[in-house]
Backbone as ProteinMPNN parsed JSONL, in Angstrom:
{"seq_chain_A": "XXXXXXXXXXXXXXXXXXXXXXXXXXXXXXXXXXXXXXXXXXXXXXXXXXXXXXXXXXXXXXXXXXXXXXXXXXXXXXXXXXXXXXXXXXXXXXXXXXXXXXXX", "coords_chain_A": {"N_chain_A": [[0.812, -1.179, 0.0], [1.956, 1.209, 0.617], [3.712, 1.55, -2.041], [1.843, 2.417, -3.711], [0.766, 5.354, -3.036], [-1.512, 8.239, -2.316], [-3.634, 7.561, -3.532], [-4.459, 4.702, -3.307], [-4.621, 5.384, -0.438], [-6.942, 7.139, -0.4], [-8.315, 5.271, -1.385], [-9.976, 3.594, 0.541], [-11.472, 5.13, 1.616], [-14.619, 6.02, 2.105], [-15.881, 9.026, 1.576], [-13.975, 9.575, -0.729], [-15.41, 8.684, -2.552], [-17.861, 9.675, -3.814], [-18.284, 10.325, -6.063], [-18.858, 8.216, -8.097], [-20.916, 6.083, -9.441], [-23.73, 4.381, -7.474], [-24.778, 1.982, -8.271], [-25.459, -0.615, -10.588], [-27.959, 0.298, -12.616], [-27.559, 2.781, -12.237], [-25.264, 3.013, -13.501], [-25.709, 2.029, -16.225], [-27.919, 3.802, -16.583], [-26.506, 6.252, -17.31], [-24.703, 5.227, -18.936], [-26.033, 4.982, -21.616], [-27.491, 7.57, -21.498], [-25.389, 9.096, -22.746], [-24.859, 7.636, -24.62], [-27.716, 8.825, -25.921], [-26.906, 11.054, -26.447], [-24.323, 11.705, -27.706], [-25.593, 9.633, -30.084], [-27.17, 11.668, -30.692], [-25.847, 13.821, -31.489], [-24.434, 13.063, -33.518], [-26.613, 12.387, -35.654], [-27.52, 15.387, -35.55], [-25.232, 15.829, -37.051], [-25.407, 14.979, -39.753], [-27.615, 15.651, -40.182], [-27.143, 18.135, -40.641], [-25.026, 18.479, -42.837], [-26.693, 17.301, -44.962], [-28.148, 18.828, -45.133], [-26.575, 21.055, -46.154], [-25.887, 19.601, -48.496], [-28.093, 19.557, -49.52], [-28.551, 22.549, -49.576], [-26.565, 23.36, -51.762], [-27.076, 21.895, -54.281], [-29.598, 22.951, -54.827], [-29.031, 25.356, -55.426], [-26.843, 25.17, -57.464], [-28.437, 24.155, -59.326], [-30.081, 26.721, -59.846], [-28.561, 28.25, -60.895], [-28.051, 27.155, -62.849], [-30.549, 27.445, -64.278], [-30.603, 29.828, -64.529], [-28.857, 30.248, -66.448], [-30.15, 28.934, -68.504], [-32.22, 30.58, -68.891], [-30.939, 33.015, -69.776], [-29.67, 32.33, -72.503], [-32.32, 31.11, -73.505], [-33.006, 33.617, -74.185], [-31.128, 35.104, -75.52], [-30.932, 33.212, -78.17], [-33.691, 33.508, -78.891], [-33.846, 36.26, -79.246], [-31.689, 36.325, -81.302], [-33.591, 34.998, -83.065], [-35.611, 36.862, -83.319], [-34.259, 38.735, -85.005], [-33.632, 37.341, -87.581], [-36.332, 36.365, -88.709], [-36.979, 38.968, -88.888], [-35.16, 40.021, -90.609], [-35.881, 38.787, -92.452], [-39.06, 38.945, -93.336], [-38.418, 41.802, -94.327], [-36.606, 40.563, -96.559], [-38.53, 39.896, -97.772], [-40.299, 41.347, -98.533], [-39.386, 43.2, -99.808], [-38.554, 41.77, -102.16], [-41.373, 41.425, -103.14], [-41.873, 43.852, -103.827], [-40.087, 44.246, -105.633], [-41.09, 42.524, -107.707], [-43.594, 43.237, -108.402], [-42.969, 45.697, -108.961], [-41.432, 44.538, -111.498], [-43.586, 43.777, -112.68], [-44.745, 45.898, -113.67], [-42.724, 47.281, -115.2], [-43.497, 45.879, -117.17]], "CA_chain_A": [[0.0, 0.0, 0.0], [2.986, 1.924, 0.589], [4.096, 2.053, -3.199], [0.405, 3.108, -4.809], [0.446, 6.341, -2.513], [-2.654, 8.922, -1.806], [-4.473, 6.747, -4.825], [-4.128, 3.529, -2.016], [-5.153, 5.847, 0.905], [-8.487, 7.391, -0.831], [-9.708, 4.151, -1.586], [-10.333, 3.032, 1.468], [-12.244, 6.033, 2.12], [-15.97, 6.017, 1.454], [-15.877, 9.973, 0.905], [-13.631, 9.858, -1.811], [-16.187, 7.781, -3.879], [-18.962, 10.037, -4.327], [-18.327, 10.457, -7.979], [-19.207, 6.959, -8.569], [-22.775, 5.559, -9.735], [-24.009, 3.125, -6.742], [-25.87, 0.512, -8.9], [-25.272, -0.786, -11.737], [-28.479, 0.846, -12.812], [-27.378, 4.108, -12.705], [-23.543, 2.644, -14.969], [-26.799, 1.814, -17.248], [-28.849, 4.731, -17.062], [-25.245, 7.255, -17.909], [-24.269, 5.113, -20.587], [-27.835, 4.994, -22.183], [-27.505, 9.116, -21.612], [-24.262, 9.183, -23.166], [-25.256, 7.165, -26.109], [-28.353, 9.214, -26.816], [-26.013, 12.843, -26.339], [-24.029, 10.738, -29.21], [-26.324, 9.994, -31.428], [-27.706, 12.919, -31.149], [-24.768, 14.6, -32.136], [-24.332, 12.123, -34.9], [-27.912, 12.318, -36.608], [-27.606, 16.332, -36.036], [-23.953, 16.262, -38.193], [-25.261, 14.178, -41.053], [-28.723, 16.816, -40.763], [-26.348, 19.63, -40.757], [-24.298, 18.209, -43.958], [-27.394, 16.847, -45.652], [-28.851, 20.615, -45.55], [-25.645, 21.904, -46.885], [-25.641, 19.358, -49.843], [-29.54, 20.403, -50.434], [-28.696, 23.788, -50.384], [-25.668, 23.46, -52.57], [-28.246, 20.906, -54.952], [-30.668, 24.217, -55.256], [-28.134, 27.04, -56.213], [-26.543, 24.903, -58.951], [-30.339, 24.401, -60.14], [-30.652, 28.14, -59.72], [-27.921, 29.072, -61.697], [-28.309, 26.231, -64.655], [-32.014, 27.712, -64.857], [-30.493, 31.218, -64.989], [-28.037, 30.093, -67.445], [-31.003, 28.479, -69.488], [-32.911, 31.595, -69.425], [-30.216, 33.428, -70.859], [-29.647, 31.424, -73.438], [-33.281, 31.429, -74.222], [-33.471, 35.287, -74.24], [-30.104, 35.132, -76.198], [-31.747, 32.82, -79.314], [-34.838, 34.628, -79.184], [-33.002, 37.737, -79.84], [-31.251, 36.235, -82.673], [-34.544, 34.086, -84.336], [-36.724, 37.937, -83.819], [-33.565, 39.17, -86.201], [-33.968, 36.429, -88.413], [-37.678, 36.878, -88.926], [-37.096, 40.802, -89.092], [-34.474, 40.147, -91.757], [-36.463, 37.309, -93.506], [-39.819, 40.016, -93.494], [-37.64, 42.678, -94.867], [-36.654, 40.329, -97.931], [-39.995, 39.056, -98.567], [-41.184, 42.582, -98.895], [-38.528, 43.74, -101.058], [-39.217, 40.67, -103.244], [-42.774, 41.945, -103.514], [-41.803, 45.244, -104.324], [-39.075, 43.855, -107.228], [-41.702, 41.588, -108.611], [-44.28, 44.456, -108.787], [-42.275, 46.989, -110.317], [-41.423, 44.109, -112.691], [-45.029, 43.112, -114.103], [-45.435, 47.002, -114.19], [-42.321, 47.897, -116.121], [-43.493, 44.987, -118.795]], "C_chain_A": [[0.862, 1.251, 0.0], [3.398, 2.633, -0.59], [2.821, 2.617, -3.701], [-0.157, 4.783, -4.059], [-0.992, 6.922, -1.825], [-3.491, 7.803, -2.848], [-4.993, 5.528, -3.528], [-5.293, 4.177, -0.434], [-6.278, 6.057, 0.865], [-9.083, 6.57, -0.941], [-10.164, 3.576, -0.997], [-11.399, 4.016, 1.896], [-13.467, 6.553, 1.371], [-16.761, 7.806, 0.657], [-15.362, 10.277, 0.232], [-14.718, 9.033, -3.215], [-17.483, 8.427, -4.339], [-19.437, 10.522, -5.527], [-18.958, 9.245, -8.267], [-20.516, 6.47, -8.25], [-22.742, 4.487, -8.527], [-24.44, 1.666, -7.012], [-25.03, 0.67, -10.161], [-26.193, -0.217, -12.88], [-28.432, 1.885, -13.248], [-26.01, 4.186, -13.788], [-24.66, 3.055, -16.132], [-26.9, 3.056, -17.676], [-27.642, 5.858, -18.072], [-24.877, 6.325, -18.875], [-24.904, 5.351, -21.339], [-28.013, 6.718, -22.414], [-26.823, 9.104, -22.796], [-24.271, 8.806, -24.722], [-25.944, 7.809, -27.002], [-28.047, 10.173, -27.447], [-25.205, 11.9, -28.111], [-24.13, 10.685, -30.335], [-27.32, 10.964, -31.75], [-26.978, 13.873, -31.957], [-24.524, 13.751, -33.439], [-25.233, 12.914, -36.126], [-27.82, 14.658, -36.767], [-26.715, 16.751, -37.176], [-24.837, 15.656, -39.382], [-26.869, 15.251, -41.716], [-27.815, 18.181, -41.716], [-25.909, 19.791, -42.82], [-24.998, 18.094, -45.451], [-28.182, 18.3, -46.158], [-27.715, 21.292, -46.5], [-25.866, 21.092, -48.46], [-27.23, 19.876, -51.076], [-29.115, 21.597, -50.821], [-27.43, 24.281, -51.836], [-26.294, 22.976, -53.981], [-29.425, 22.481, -55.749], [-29.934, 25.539, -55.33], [-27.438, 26.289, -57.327], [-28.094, 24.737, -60.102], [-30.733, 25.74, -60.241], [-29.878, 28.997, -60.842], [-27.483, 28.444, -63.428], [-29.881, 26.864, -65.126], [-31.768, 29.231, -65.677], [-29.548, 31.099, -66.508], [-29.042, 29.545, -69.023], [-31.311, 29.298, -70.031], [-32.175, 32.791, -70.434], [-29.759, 33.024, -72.259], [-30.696, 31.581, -74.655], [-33.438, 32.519, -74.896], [-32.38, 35.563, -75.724], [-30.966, 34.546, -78.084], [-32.902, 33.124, -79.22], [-34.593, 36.105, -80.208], [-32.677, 37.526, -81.693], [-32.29, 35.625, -84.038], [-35.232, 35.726, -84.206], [-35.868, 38.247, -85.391], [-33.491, 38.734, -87.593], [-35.271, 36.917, -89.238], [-37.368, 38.208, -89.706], [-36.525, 40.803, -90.356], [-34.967, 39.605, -93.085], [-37.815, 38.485, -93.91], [-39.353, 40.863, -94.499], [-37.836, 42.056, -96.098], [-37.461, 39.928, -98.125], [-40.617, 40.659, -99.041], [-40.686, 43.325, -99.911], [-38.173, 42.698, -102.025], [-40.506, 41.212, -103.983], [-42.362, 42.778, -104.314], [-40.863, 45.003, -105.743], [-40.244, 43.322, -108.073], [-43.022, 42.867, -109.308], [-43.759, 45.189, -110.096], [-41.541, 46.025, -111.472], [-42.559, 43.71, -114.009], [-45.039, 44.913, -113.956], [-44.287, 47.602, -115.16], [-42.948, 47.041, -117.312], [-44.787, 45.332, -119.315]], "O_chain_A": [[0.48, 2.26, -0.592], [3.522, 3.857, -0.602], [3.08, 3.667, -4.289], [-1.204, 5.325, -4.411], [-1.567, 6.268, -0.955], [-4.126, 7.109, -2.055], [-6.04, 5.761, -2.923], [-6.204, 3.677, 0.224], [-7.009, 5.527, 1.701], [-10.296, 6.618, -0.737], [-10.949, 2.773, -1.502], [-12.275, 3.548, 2.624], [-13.463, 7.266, 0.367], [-17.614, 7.938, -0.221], [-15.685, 11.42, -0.094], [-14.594, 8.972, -4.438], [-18.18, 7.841, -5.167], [-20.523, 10.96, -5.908], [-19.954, 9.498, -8.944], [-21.086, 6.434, -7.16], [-21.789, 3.708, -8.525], [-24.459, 0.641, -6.33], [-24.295, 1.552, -10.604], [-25.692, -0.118, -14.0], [-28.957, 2.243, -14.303], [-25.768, 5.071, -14.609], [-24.595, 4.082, -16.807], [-26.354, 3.538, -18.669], [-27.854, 6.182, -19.24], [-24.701, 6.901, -19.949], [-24.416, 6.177, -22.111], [-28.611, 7.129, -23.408], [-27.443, 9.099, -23.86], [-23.852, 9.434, -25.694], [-25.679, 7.856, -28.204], [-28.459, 10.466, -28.57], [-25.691, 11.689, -29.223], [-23.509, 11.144, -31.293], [-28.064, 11.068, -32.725], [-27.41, 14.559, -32.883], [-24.491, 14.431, -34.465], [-24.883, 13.644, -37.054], [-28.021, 15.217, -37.846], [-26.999, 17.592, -38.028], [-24.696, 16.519, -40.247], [-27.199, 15.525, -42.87], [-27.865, 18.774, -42.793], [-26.233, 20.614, -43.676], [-24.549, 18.426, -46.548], [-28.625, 18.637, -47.256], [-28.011, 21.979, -47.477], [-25.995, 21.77, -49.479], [-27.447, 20.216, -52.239], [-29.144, 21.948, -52.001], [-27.493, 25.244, -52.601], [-26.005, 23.717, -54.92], [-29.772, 22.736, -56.902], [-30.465, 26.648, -55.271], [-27.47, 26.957, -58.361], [-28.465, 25.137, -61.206], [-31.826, 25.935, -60.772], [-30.267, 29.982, -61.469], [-26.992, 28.874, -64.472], [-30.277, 26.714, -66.281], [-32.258, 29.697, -66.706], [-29.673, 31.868, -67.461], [-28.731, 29.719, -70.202], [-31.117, 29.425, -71.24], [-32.628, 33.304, -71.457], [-29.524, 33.953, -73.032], [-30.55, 31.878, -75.841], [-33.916, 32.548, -76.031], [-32.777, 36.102, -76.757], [-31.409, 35.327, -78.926], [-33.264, 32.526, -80.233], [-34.968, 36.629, -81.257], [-33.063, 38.077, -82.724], [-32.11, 35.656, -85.256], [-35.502, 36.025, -85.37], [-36.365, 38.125, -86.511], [-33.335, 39.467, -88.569], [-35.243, 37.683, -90.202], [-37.51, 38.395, -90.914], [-37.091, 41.413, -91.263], [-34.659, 39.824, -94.256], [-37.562, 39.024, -94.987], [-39.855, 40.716, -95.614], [-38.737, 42.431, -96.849], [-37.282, 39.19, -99.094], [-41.406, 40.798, -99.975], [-41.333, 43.968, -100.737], [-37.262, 43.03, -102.783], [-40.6, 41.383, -105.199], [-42.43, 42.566, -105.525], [-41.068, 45.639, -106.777], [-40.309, 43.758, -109.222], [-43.177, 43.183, -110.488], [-43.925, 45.27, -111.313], [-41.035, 46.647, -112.406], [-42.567, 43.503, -115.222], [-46.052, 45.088, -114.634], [-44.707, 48.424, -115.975], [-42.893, 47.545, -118.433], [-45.145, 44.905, -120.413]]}, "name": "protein", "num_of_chains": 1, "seq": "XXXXXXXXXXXXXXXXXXXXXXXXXXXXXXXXXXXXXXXXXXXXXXXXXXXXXXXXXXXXXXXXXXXXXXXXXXXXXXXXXXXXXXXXXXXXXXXXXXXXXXXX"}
């Protein structure tokens, strides 16, 4: 007892033990805590992560839609010009063919 020191001396002594669960019941009940603290912390990381990959999931969808719409707006632009240009020569077709049955 000599070599294991104050460690040796306390343990004989019933007021150094009042840290310690009395039953096995209560070992139980604190592990059973311990477990749920745990997986609580668990299930909140994989929430936490699972929100980040949603919200990461709905800004690339936000910015492929925006990228669509531009796009759209973009060939729009260029089929009105089309049209506009295509109009144009149909009208100045007319107008050639005209002033051809009227010079003859």
């Amino acid at each position: 007892m000599q070599e294991l020191g104050s460690f040796a001396k306390g343990f004989g002594d019933p007021t150094t033990q009042t840290n310690t669960p009395k039953s096995m019941e209560e070992v139980v009940t604190e592990v059973m805590k311990t477990n749920k603290i745990a997986k609580l912390f668990q299930t909140m990381a994989i929430v936490n992560l699972n929100m980040g990959n949603f919200t990461l999931k709905v800004n690339i969808l936000k910015l492929k839609l925006a990228i669509g719409e531009k796009e759209k707006a973009e060939l729009q632009e260029e089929l009105d010009k089309k049209t506009k240009h295509s109009k144009g020569y149909k009208h100045n077709v007319e107008i050639w063919k005209k002033s051809r049955v009227e010079v003859e």
